[in-house]
C-alpha positions in Angstrom: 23.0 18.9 12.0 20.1 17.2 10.6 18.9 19.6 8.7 22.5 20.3 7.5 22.4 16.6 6.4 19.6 16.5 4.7 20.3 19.3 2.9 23.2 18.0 1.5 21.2 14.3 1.1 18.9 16.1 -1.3 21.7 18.0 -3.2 23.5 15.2 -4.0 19.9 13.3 -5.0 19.8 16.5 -7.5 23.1 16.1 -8.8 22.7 12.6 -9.4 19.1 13.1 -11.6 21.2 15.6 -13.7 24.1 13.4 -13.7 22.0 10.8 -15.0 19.5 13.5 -17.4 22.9 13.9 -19.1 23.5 10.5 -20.3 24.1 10.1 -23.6 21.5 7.9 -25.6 21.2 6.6 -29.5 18.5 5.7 -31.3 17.1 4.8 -35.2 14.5 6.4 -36.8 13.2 6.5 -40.2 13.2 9.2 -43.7 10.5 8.6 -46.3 11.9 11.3 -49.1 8.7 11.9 -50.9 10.7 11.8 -54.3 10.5 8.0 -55.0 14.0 7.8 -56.6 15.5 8.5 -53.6 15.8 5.8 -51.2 14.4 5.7 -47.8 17.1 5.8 -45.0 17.6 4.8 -41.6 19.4 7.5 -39.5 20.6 7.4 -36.0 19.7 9.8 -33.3 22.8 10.8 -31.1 21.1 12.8 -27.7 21.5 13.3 -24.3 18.1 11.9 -21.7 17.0 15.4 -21.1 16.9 16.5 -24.8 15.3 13.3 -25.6 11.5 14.8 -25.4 12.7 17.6 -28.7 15.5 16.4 -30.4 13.6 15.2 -33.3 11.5 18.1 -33.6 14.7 20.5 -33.5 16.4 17.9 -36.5 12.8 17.6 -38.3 11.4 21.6 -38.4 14.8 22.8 -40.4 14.3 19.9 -42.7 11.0 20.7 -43.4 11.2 24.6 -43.8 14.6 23.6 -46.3 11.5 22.3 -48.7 10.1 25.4 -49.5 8.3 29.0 -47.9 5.1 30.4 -48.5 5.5 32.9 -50.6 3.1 33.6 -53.2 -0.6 34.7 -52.2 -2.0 31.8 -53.3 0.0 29.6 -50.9 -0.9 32.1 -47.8 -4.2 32.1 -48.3 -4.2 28.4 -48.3 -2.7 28.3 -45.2 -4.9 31.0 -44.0 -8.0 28.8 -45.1 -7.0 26.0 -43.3 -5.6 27.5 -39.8 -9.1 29.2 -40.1 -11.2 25.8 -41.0 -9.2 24.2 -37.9 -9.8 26.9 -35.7 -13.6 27.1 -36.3 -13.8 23.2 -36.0 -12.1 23.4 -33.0 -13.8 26.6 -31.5 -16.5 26.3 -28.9 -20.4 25.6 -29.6 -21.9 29.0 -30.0 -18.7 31.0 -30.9 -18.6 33.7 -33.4 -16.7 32.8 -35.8 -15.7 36.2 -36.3 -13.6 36.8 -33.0 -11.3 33.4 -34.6 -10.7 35.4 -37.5 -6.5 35.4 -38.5 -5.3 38.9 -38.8 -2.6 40.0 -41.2 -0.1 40.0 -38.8 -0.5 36.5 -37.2 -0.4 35.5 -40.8 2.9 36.7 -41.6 4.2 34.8 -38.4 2.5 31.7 -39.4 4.0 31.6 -42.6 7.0 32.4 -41.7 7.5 29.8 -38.9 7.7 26.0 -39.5 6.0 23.4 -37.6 5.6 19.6 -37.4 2.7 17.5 -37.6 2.2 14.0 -35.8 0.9 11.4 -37.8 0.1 8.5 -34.8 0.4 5.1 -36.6 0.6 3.5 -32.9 -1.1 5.8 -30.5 0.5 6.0 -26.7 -2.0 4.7 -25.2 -3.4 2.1 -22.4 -4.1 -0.6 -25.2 -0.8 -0.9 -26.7 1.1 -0.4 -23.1 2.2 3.6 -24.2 4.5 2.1 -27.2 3.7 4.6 -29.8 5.0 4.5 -33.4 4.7 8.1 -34.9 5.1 9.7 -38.6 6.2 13.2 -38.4 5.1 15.2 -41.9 5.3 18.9 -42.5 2.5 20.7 -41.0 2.7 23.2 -44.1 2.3 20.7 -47.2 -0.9 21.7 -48.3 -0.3 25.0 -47.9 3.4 24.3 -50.0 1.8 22.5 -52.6 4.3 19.4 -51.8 4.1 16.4 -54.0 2.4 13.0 -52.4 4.4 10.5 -50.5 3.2 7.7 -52.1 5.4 5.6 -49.5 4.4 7.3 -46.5 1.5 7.5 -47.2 1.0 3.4 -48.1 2.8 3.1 -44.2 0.2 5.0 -42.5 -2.7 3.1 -44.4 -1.3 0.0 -43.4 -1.0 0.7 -39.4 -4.6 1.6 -40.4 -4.8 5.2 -40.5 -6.1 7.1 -43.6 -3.7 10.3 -43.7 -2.3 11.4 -47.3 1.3 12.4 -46.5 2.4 15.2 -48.1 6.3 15.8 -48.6 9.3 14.0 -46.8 8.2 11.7 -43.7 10.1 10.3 -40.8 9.0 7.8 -38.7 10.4 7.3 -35.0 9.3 5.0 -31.7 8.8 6.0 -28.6 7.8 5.1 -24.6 5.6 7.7 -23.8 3.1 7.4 -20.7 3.5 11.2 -19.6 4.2 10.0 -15.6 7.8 9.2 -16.7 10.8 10.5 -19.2 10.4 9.6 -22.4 12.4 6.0 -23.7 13.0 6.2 -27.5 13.2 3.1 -29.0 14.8 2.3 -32.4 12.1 2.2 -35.5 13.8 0.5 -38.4 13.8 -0.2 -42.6 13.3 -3.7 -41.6 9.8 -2.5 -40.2 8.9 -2.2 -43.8 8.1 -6.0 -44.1 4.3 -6.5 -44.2 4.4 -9.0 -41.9 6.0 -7.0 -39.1 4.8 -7.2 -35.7 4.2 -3.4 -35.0 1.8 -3.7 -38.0 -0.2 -6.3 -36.1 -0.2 -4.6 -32.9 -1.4 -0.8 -34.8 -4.6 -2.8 -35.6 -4.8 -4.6 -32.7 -4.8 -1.2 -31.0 -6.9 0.5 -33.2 -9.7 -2.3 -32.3 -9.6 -1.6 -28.9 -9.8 2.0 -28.9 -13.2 1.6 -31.5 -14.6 -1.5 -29.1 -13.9 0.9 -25.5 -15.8 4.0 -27.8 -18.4 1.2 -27.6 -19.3 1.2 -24.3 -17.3 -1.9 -23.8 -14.9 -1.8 -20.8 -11.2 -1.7 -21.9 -10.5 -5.5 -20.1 -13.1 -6.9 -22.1 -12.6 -4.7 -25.4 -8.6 -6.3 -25.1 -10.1 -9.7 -24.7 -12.1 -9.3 -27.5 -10.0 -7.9 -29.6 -7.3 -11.2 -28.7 -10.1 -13.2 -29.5 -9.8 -12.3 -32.9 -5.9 -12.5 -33.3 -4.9 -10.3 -36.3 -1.9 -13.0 -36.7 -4.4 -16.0 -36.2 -2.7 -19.1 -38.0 -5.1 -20.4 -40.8 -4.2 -23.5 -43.8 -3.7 -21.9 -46.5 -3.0 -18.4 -45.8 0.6 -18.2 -46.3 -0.1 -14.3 -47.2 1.3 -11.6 -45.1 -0.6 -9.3 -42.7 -0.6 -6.4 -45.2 0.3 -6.0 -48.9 3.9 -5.8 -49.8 4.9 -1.6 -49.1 8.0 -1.1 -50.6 8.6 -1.9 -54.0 4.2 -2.0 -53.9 2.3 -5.0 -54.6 0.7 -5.0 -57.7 -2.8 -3.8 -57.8 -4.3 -7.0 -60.0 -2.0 -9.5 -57.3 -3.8 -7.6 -54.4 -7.4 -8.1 -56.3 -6.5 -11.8 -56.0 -5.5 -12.7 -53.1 -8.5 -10.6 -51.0 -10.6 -12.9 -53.6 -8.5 -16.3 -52.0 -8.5 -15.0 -48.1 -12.1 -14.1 -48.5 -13.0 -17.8 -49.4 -10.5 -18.8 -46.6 -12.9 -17.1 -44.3 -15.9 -18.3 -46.0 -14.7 -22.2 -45.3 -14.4 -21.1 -41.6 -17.9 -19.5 -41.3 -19.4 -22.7 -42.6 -17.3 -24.6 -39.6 -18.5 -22.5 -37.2 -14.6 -20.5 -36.7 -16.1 -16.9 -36.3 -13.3 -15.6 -34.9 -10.9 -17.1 -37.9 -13.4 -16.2 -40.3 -14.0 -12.3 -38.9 -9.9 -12.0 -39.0 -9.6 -13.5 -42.3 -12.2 -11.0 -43.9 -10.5 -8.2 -41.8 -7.3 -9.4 -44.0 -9.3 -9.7 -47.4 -10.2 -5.7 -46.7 -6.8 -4.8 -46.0 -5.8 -5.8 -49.2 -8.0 -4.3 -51.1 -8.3 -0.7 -49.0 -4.2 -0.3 -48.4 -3.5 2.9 -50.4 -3.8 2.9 -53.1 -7.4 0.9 -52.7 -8.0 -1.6 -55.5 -10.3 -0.1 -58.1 -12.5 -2.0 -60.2 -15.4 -3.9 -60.3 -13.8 -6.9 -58.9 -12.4 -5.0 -56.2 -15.9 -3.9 -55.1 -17.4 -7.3 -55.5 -14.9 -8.8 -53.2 -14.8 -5.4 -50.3 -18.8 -5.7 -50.6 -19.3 -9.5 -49.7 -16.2 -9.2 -47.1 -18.0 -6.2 -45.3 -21.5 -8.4 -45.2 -20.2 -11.4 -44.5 -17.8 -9.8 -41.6 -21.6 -8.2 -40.4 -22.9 -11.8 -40.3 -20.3 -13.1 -38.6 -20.5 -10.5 -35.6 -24.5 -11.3 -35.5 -23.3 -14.4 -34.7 -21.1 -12.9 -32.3 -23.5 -11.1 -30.7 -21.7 -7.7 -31.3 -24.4 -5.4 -33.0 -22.4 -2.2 -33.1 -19.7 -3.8 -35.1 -22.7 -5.6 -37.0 -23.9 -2.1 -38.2 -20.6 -0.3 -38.7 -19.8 -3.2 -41.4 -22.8 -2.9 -42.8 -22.9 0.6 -43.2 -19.8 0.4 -45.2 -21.4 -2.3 -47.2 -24.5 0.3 -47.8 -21.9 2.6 -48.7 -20.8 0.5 -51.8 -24.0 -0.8 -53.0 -27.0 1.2 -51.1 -30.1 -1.2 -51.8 -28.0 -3.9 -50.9 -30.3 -6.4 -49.4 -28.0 -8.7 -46.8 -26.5 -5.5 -45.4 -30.0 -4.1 -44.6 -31.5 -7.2 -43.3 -28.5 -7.6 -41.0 -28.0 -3.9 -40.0 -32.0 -3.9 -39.1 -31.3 -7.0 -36.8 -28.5 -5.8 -35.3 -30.7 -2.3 -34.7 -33.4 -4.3 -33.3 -30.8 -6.1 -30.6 -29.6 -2.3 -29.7 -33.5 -1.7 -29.0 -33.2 0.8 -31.9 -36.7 -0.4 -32.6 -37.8 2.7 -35.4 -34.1 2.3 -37.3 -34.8 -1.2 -37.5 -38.2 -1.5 -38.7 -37.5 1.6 -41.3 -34.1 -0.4 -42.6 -36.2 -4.0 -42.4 -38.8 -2.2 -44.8 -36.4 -1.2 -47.3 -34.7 -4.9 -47.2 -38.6 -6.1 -47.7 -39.2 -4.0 -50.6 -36.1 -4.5 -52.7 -36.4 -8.4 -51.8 -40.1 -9.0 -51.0 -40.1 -12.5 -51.8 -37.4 -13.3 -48.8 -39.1 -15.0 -45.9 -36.6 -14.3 -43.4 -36.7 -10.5 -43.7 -40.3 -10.9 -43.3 -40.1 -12.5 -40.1 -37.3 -10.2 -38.9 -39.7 -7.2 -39.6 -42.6 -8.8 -38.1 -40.5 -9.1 -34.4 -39.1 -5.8 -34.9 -42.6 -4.0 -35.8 -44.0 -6.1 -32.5 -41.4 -4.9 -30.3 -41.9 -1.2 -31.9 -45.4 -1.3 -30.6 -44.6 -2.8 -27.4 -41.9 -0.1 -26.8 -44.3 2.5 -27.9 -47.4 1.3 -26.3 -46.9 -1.2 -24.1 -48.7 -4.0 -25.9 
């Protein structure tokens, strides 16, 4: 009798899951057409809970094979090219790159089916509490030859991704810690506004991932990353987070105000407000690096001082990996440029990278030999060369 009972206990607990599996849900999501006359549109997703995990996939894969086939030769072996650069990059060390060769036949199939690539602009992950925010693009737009999405592609550069989008987009939220079903959540035109929240939180997550990759621990990368508030209320920034998306904000308005934030974060280093000051030049970049980047000479006067002036301020900080990682862009721009090299070779000598240091120090010395600090930087990180080396 009890193991009649239980039995039927455990039936009815079945029942009820698919019962419940069934449930009808409804949620918003988001088409970028790639053809900028068209306007974007918010859809609605009508689903039951156990289709939830596939029912874009099975509304998005139609749409994108609808744009177009690979047909001609040239297409294929574009899509053969880069199915084969993906499979050698991902291949493992030592391979032969000759057993990952596609054959014929596995072409044909490739070309003839359609898949969809994911585009995280909020990755499910720890940091941002498994929220994720995803693009969906056609997997095959190289290969097609589809035109740009200039919209799309201005959305993923302002979560803080660098993706060119290629073709129609959608964009869709989602729950998503893989020990539980799938929630979707609704993702909406109104997300568009530059100084939407999700935005924030895409960077915020971003700097957590790149602080735990580190070394740091992820309690204290999240701290950190607080620390420096993306949102952080400053006089006389009444800017947004990002540029205007949609209709884009003019490239010579951008140039402008990354020059006014920039000095907004210059007036807090000189008070002592790192953490103002780091998120205010953080801003000034965002401006000027949201596709489409600001071109110009002013733009690269105002990236260049905003990536040194961002490595001072995390000296200051005591953060040397972020110290070099700004100035390496900096060295990117201008490669002789002397405050990046003095402060990358100081933040080297703090990570006890003693040789980098002393070599980067020396090139700071010769293009700026009449600078009495990089002297006495080189002179402590030469000493503590020796003393690593020899023990004197």
């Amino acid at each position: 009798m009890a193991d009649d009972a239980m039995a039927m206990e455990t039936v009815v607990k079945e029942d009820a899951m698919e019962v419940v599996s069934k449930d009808p849900i409804s949620f918003t999501y988001v088409y970028i057409p790639c053809d900028d006359t068209k306007s974007m549109e918010e859809r609605t997703m009508n689903t039951t809970k156990d289709k939830v995990l596939g029912c874009l996939l099975d509304v998005f894969r139609p749409h994108f094979a609808a744009a177009g086939k690979l047909e001609t030769p040239e297409q294929r072996q574009a899509l053969k090219d880069q199915i084969q650069q993906q499979m050698t990059k991902s291949g493992q060390p030592g391979q032969n790159p000759a057993t990952q060769a596609i054959t014929d036949e596995q072409l044909e199939m490739m070309c003839d089916s359609q898949t969809v690539d994911i585009v995280p602009l909020i990755p499910a992950v720890a940091a941002g509490k498994f929220i994720s925010v995803t693009c969906y693009v056609d997997d095959r737009g190289s290969a097609k030859q589809l035109p740009h999405n200039r919209r799309a592609t201005a959305l993923v550069s302002a979560s803080g991704g660098s993706v060119a989008v290629l073709g129609d987009a959608f964009v869709a939220r989602a729950l998503d810690n893989e020990a539980e079903d799938m929630v979707r959540y609704d993702f909406k035109l109104s997300e568009f506004d530059p100084d939407s929240p999700w935005l924030k939180e895409a960077w915020r997550v971003k700097d957590v991932i790149e602080r735990t990759r580190d070394g740091v621990s992820h309690v204290d990368a999240t701290a950190d990353a607080a620390a420096e508030a993306p949102d952080v209320s400053v006089d006389g920034d009444s800017l947004p987070f990002v540029p205007q998306i949609e209709p884009p904000m003019p490239l010579h308005e951008r140039a402008a105000a990354a020059e006014h934030i920039k000095g907004l974060g210059n007036t807090h280093f000189k008070a002592g407000s790192l953490p103002q000051c780091v998120s205010l030049y953080k801003k000034a970049l965002r401006y000027l690096d949201i596709h489409p980047p600001v071109p110009g000479e002013q733009g690269k006067a105002t990236r260049l001082a905003c990536l040194n002036n961002a490595a001072a301020s995390y000296l200051k900080l005591n953060l040397p990996k972020k110290v070099v990682q700004y100035a390496d862009n900096a060295l990117k721009l201008e490669s002789k440029n002397v405050k990046a090299l003095f402060r990358k070779g100081s933040a080297l000598r703090a990570l006890s990278k003693y040789e980098e240091a002393v070599d980067t120090l020396q090139i700071a010395a010769a293009a700026d030999p009449s600078d009495a600090g990089i002297k006495a930087e080189l002179a402590r990180a030469d000493k503590e060369l020796k003393k690593f080396r020899y023990g004197w």
